[in-house]
C-alpha positions as CSV (number, residue, x, y, z in Angstrom):
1,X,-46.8,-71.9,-45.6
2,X,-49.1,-68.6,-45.0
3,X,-47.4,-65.1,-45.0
4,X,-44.7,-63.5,-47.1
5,X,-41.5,-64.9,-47.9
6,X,-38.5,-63.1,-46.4
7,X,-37.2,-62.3,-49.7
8,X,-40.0,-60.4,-50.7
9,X,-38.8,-56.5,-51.4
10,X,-40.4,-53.8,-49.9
11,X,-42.4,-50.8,-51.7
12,X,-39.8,-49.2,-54.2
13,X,-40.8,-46.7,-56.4
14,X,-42.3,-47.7,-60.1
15,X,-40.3,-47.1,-63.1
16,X,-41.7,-45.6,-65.0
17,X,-39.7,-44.1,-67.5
18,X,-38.5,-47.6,-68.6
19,X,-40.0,-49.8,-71.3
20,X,-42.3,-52.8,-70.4
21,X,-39.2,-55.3,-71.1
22,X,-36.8,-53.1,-68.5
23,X,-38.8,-53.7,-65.5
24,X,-39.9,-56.4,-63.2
25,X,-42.0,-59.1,-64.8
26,X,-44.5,-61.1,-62.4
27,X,-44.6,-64.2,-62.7
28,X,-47.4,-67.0,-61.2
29,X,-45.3,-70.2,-60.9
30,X,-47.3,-73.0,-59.4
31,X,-44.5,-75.2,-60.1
32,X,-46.1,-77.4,-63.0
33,X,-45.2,-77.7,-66.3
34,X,-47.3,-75.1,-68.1
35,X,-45.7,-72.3,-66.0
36,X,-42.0,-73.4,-65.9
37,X,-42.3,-73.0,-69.6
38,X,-44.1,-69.8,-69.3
39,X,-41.6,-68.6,-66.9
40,X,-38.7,-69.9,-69.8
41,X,-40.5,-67.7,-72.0
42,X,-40.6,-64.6,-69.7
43,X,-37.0,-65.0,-69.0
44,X,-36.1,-64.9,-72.8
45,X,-38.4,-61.6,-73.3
46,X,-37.4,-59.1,-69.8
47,X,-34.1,-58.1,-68.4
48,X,-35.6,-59.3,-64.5
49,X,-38.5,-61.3,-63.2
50,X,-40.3,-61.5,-60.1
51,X,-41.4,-65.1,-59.1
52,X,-45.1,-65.5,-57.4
53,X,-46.4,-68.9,-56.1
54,X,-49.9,-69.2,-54.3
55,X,-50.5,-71.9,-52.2
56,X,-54.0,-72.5,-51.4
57,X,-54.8,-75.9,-50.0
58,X,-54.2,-78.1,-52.0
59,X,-53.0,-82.1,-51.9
60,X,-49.4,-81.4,-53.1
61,X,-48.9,-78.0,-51.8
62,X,-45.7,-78.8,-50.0
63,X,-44.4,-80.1,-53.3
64,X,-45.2,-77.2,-55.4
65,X,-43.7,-74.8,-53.6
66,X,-40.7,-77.0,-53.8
67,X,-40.5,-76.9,-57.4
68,X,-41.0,-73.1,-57.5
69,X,-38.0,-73.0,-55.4
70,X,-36.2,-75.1,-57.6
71,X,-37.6,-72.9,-60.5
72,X,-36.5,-69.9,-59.4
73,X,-33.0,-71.0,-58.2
74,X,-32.9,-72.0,-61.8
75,X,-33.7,-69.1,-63.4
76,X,-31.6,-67.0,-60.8
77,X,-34.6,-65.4,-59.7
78,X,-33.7,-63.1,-56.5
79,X,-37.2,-61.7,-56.5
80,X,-39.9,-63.7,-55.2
81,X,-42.8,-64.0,-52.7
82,X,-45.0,-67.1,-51.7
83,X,-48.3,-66.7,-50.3
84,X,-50.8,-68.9,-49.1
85,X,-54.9,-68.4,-49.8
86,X,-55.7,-71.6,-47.8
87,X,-59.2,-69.9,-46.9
88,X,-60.0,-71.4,-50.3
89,X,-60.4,-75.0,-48.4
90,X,-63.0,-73.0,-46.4
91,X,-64.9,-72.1,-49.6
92,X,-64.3,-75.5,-50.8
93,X,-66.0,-76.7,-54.0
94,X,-62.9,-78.3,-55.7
95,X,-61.6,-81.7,-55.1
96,X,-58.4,-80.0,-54.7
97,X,-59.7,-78.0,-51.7
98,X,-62.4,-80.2,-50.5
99,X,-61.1,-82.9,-48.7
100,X,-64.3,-84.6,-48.7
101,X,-64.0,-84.4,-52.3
102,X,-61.8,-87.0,-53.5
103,X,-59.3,-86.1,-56.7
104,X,-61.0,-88.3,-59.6
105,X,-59.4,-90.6,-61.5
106,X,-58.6,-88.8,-65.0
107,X,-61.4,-89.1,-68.1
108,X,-59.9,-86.8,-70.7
109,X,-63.0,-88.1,-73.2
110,X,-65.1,-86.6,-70.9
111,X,-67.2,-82.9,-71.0
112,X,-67.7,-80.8,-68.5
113,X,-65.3,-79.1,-65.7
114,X,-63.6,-81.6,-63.9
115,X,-63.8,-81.4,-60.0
116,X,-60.3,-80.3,-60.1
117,X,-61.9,-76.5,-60.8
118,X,-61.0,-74.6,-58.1
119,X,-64.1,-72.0,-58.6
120,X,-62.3,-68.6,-59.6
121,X,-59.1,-69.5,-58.6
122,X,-57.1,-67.6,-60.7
123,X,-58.7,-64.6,-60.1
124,X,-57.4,-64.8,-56.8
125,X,-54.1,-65.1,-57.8
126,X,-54.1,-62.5,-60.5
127,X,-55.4,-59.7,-57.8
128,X,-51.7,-60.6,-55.6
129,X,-49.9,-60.5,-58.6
130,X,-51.3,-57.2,-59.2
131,X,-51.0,-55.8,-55.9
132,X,-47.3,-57.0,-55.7
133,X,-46.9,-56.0,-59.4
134,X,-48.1,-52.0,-58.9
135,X,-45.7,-52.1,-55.6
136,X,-42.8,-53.1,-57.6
137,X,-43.4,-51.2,-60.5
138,X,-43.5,-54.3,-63.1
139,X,-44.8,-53.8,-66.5
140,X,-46.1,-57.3,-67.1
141,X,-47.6,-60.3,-65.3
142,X,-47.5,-63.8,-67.0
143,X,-49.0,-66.4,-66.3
144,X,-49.1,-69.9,-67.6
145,X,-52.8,-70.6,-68.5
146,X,-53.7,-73.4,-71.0
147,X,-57.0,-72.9,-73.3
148,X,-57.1,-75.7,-75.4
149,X,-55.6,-79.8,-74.8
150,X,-56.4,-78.8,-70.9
151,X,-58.9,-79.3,-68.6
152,X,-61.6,-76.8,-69.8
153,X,-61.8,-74.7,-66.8
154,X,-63.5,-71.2,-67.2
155,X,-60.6,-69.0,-65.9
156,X,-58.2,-70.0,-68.5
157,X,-59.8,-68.7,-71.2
158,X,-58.4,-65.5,-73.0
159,X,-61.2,-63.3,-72.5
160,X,-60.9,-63.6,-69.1
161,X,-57.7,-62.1,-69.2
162,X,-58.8,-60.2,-71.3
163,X,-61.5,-58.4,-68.7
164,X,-59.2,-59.1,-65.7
165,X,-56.7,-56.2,-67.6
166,X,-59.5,-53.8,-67.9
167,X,-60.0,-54.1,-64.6
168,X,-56.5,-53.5,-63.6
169,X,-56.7,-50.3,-65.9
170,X,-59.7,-48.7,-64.0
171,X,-58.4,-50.1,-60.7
172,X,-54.8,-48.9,-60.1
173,X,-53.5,-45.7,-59.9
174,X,-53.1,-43.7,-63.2
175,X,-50.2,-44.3,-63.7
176,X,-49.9,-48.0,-63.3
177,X,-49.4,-49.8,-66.3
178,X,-49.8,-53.5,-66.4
179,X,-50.2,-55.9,-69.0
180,X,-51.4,-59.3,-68.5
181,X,-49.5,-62.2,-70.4
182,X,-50.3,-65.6,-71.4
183,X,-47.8,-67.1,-74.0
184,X,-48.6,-70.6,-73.7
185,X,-52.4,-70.2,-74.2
186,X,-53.2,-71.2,-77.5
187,X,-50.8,-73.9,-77.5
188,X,-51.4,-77.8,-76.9
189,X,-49.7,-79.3,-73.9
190,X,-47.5,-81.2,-76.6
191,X,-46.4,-77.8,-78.4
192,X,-45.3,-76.7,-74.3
193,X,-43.2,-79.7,-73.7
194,X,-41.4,-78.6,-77.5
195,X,-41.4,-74.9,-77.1
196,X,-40.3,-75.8,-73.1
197,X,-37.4,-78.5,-74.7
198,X,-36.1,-75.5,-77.9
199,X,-35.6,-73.4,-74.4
200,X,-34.1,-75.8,-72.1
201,X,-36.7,-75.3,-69.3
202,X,-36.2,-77.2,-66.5
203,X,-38.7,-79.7,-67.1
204,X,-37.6,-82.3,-64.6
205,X,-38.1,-79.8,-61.9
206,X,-41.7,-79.1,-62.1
207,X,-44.3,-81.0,-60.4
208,X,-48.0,-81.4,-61.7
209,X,-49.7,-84.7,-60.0
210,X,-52.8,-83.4,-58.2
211,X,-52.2,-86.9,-55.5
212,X,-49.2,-87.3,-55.0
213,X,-45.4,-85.7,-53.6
214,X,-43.3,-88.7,-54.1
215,X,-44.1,-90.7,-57.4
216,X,-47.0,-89.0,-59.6
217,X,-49.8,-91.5,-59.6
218,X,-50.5,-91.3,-63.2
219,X,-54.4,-91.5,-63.4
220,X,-55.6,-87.6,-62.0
221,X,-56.5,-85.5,-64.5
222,X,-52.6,-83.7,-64.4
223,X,-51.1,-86.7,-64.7
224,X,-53.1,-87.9,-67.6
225,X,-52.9,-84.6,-69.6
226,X,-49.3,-84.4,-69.1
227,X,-48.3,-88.1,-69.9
228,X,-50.5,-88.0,-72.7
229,X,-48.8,-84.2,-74.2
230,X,-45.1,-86.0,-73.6
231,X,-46.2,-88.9,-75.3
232,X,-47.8,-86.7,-78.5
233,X,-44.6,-84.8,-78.4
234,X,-42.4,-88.2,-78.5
235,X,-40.1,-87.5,-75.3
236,X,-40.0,-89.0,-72.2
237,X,-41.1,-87.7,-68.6
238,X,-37.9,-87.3,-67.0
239,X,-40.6,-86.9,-63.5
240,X,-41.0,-90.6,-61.8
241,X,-44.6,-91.7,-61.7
242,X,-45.5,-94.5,-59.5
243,X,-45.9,-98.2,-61.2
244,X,-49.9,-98.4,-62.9
């Protein structure tokens, strides 16, 4: 899965003299709920997007990148690159990277960061998006981070976006101009699944068991927030999930 995907395009010169909304939008699809909404949401607000997904090691990596795929055939998305981080398993530290880690079953009364935290992880991705974003002269980069009704990890937060766009300022050229989005973050997983539903994102598509690539087993953290924000928002998970 490492390396660029063939339909990645090649430097082309920034516009500039368009508005944000005119040019390429980035957008980080892992293939989960939260960012097939986001990506709905980006599609209503620029004229083109530009679809990212990072594998890095993880359990259901092959189906992930599946339901980006899926995604972006969806959306129509001609523009898009997968990449693979995998020396994250090398780090290790997450029960997603560490396979001597096992994936917990999900507590959602509990405190704490859940072993799921892949330590920093989305700062990794943000720096690709950036690089790919400054080469294709985007305007924006969204990505579908949850703050609240989630599972409390520190890179989700707004004022990490918040920094990680001053550093984008001070570490592009001058005239780079790149703003960080994150629609979905002060929303609960249940006010995704409606604001996913009044758009007609492609719910069934996405894919966000941390065990599993054939039935979701129900009982990871994923699982549980998700069944527990379709249940809140009274629709059904048109996903299969393995019999509990």
């Amino acid at each position: 899965m490492g390396g660029q995907d063939e339909r990645a395009y090649a430097y082309e010169e920034p516009e500039e003299e368009l508005p944000a909304e005119r040019r390429p939008a980035v957008c980080l699809v892992s293939g989960g709920m939260d960012s097939c909404v986001m990506a709905a949401i980006a599609h209503e607000e620029n004229d083109e997007l530009a679809f990212l997904h990072v594998s890095y090691g993880q359990p259901t990596e092959a189906r992930e990148r599946r339901a980006f795929e899926e995604l972006a055939d969806y959306y129509g998305v001609a523009r898009r690159l997968a990449v693979s981080i995998e020396y994250l398993t090398r780090i290790g530290g997450s029960s997603l990277t560490d396979k001597g880690m096992p994936v917990t079953e999900a507590d959602l009364a509990a405190q704490g960061i859940p072993t799921s935290y892949v330590p920093f992880r989305n700062a990794h991705l943000l720096s690709i998006a950036v690089s790919w974003a400054e080469v294709i002269g985007a305007g924006s980069i969204y990505i579908g981070a949850v703050a609240e009704d989630s599972s409390g990890y520190p890179d989700c937060r707004p004022e990490f976006y918040e920094a990680f766009e001053r550093a984008i300022e001070v570490g592009t050229k001058p005239e780079t101009v790149i703003k960080i989005r994150t629609p979905v973050i002060a929303l609960s997983k249940a006010e995704i699944i409606l604001r996913g539903l009044e758009l007609e994102a492609p719910l069934a598509l996405t894919w966000s068991c941390y065990r599993e690539s054939e039935l979701a087993c129900g009982r990871c953290d994923s699982c549980a927030l998700r069944l527990r924000a379709f249940g809140r928002a009274g629709v059904a998970d048109p996903i299969p999930y393995a019999p509990q």
